[in-house]
C-alpha positions in Angstrom: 32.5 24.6 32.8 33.3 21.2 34.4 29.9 21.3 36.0 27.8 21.3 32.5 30.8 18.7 31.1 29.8 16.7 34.1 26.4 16.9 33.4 26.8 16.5 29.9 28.0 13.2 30.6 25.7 11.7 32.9 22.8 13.0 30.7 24.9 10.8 27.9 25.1 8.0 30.4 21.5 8.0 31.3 20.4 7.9 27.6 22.6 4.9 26.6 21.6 3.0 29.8 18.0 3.3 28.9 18.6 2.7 25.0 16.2 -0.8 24.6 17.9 -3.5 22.6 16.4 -5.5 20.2 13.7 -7.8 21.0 13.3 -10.9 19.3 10.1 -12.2 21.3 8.7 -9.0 20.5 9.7 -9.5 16.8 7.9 -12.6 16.5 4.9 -11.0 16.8 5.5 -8.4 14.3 6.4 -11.5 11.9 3.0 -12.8 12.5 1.1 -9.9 12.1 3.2 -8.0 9.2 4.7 -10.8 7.3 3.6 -14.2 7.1 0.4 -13.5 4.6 3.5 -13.6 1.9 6.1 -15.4 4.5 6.9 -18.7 6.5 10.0 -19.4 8.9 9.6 -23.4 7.6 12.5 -23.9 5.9 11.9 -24.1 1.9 8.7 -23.7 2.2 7.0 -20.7 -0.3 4.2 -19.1 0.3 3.8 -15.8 -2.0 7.3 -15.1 -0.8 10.3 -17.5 -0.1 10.9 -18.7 3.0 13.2 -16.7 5.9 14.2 -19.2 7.3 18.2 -18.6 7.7 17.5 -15.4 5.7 20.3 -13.1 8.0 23.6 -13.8 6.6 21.8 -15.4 2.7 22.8 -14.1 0.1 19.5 -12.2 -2.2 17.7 -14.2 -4.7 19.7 -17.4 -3.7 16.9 -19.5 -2.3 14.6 -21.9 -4.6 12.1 -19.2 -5.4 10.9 -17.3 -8.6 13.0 -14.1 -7.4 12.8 -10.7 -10.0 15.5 -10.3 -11.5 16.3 -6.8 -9.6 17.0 -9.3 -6.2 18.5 -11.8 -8.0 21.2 -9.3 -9.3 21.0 -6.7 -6.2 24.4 -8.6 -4.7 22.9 -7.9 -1.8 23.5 -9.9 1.6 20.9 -10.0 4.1 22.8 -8.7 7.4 20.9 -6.6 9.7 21.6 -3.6 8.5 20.8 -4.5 5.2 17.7 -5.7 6.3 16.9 -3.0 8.3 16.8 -0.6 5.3 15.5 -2.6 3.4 12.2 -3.3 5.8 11.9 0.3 5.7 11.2 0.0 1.7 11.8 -2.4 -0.1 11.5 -1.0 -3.5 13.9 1.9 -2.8 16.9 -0.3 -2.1 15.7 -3.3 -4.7 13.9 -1.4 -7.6 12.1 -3.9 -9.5 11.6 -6.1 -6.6 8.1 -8.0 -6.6 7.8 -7.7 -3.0 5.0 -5.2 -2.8 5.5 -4.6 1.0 5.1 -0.8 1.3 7.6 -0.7 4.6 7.8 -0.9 8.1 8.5 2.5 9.0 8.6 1.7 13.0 12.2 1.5 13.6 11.4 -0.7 17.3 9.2 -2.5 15.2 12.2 -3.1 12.9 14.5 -4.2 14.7 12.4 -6.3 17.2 11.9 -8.4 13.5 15.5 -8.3 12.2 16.1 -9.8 15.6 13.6 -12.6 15.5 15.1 -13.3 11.8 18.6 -13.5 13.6 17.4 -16.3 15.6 15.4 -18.7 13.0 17.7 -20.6 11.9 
């Protein structure tokens, strides 16, 4: 018994030492090729979408942009985990949202581009 416990727990400690944290070099190169058709990181500058710039910690629909009504209201803040789900669909956590983004369903992916968001500020 103590040897599967022991085992049990360096298999636990093997997977958390190899867990990849988020990358934000990485993310910037998601943001280029998933998000600035409809995105800049310029700070109130608009494209199709509002800027996001400072986006991690804003509050939704707060920026000068021609939000829907759905973010305006949501009372949403952009954290990362906020973020994160909403990334992975947009319309299922902001019904009404204009964003027409189907998702990024790639959770690495995900968080390589919350993490680049984290740092443009």
């Amino acid at each position: 018994m103590k040897m599967i416990a022991a085992a049990a727990v360096a298999i636990l400690a093997i997977s958390a030492g190899s867990a990849k944290a988020a990358d934000a070099e990485a993310g910037a190169k998601v943001f280029k090729a998933q998000c600035t058709a409809c995105h800049t990181i310029v700070p109130h500058k608009k494209l199709i979408g509002p800027s996001l710039f400072g986006v991690v910690g804003r509050k939704s629909g707060q920026e000068d942009f021609a939000y829907s009504d759905a973010n305006k209201n949501s009372g949403l803040t952009w954290d990362e985990a906020t973020l994160d789900k909403y990334l992975t669909s947009p319309k299922t956590v902001v019904p009404g949202t204009k964003m027409t983004y189907a998702g990024l369903k790639n959770d690495t992916q995900r968080a390589d581009l919350i993490a680049y968001l984290a740092t443009v500020k």
